[in-house]
ChimeraX commands (.cxc) that place a marker at each C-alpha (Angstrom):
marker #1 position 31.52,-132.51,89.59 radius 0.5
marker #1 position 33.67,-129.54,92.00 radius 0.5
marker #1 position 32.35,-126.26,92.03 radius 0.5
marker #1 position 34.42,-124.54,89.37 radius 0.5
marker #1 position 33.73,-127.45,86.71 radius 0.5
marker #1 position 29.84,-126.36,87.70 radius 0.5
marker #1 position 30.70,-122.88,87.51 radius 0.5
marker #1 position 32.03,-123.54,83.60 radius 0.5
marker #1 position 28.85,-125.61,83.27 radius 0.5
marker #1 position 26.72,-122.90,83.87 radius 0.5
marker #1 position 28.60,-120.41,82.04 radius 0.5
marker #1 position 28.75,-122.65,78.80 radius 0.5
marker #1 position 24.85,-123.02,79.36 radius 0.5
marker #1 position 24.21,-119.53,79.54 radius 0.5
marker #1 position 27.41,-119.06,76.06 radius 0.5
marker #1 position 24.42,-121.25,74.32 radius 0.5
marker #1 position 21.42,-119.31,75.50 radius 0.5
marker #1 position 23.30,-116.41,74.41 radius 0.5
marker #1 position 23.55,-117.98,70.74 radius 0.5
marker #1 position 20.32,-119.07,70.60 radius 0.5
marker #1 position 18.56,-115.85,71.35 radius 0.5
marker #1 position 20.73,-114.56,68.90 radius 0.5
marker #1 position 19.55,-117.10,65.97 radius 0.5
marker #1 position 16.03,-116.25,67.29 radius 0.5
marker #1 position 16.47,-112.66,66.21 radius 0.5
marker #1 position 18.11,-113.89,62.84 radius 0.5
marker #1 position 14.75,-116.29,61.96 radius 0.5
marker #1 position 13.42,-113.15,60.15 radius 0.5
marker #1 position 15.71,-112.92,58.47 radius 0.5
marker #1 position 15.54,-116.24,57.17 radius 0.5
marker #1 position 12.49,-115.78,56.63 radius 0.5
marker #1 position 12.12,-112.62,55.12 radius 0.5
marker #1 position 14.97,-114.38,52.74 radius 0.5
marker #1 position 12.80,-117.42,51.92 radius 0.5
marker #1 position 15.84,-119.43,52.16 radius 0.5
marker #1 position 15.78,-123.24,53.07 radius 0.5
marker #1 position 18.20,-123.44,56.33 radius 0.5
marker #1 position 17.50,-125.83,58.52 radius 0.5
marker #1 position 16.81,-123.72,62.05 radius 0.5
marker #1 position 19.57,-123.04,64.34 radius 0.5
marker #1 position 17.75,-124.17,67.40 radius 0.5
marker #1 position 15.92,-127.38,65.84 radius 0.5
marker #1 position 17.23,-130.26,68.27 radius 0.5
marker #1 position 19.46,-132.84,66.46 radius 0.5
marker #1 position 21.18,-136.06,67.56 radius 0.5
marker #1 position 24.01,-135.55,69.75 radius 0.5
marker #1 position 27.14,-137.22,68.05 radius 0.5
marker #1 position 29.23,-140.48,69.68 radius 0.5
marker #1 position 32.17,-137.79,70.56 radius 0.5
marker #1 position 29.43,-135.38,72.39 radius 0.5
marker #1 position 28.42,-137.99,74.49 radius 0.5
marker #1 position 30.93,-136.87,77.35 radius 0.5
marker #1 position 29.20,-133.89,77.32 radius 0.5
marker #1 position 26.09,-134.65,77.15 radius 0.5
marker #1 position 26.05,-137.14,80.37 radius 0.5
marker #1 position 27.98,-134.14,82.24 radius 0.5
marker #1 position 24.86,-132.14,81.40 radius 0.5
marker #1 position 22.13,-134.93,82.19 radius 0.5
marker #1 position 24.15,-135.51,85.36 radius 0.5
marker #1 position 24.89,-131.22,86.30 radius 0.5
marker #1 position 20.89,-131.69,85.18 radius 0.5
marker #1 position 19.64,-134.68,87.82 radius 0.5
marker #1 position 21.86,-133.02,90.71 radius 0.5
marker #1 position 20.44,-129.82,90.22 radius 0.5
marker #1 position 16.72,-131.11,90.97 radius 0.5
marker #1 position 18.24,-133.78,93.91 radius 0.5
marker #1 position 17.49,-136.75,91.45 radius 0.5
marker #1 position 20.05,-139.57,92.09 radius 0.5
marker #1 position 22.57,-140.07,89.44 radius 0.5
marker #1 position 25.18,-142.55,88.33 radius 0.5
marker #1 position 27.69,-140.26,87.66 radius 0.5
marker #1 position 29.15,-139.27,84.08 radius 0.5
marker #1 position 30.71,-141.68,83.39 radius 0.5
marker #1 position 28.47,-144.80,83.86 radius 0.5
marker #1 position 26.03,-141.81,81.73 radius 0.5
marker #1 position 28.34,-141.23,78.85 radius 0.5
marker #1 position 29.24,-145.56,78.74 radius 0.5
marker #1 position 25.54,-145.70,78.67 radius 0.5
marker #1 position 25.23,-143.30,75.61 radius 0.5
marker #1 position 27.95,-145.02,73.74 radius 0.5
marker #1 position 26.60,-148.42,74.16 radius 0.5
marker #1 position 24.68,-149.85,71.56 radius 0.5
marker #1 position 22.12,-151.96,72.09 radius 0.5
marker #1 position 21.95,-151.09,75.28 radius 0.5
marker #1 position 22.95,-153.98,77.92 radius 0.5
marker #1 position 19.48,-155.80,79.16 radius 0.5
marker #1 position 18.93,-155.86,83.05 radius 0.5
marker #1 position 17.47,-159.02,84.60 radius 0.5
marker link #1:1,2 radius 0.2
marker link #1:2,3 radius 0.2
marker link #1:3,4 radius 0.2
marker link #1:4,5 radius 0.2
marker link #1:5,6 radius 0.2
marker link #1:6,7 radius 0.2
marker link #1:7,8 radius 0.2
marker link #1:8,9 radius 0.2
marker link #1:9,10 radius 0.2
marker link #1:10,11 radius 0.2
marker link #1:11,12 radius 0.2
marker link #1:12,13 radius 0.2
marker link #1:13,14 radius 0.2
marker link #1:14,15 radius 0.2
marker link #1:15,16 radius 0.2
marker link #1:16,17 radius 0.2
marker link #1:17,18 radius 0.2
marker link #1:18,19 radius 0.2
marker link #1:19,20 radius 0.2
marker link #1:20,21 radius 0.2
marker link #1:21,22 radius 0.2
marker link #1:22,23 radius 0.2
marker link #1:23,24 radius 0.2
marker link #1:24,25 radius 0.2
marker link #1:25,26 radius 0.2
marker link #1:26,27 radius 0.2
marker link #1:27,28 radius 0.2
marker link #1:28,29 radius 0.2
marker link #1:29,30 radius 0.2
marker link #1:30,31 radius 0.2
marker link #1:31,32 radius 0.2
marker link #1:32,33 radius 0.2
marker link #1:33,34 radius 0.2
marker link #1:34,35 radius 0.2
marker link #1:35,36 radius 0.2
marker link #1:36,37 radius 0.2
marker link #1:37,38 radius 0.2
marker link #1:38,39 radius 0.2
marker link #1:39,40 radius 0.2
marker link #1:40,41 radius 0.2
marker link #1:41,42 radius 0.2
marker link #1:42,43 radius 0.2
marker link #1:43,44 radius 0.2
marker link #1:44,45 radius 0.2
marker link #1:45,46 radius 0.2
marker link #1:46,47 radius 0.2
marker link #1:47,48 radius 0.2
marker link #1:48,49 radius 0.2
marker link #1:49,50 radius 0.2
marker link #1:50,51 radius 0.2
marker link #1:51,52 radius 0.2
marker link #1:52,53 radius 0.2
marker link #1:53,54 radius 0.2
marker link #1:54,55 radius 0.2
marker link #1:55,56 radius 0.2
marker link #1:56,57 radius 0.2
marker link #1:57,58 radius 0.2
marker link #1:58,59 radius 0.2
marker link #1:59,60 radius 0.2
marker link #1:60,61 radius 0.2
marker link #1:61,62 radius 0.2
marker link #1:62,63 radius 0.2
marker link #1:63,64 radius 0.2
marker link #1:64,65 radius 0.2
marker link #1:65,66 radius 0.2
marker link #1:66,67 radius 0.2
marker link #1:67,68 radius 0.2
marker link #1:68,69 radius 0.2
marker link #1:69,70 radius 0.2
marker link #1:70,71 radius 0.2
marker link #1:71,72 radius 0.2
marker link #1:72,73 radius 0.2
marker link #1:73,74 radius 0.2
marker link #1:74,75 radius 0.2
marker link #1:75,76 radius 0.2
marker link #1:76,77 radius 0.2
marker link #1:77,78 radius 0.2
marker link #1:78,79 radius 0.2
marker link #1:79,80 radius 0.2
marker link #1:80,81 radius 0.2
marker link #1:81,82 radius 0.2
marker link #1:82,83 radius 0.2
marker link #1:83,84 radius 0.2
marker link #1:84,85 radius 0.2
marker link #1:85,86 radius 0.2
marker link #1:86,87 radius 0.2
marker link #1:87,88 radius 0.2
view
């Protein structure tokens, strides 16, 4: 990952911090409402086409905090591949 594709990272991740303050606010709403919503910021399942995504985060994530890393994409084959392949 270059510097500006970091850069983007960062600024998407702070886009969604953004959003989720923003739902935090609304929860009295909700509440207040009595309305059944699931929460905005309950964690979910990511979906087969997020997996890109996701391994660029798990890998911005690892690099971050010096851990070694594969790379994304030997982390997004390994999120699309079910069962996973057994090491001997």
């Amino acid at each position: 990952m270059d510097d500006h594709q970091r850069v983007a990272l960062k600024s998407r991740l702070a886009d969604v911090h953004a959003s989720f303050e923003q739902a935090e606010q609304s929860t009295v709403l909700r509440h207040t409402c009595r309305m059944e919503q699931p929460s905005v910021d309950t964690p979910r399942v990511a979906t087969v086409p997020e997996a890109t995504t996701v391994a660029r985060l798990l890998d911005a994530f690892n690099r971050d905090y010096d851990t070694p890393t594969p790379g994304t994409a030997v982390l997004a084959t390994r999120l699309t591949t079910w069962p996973p392949p057994r090491h001997r």
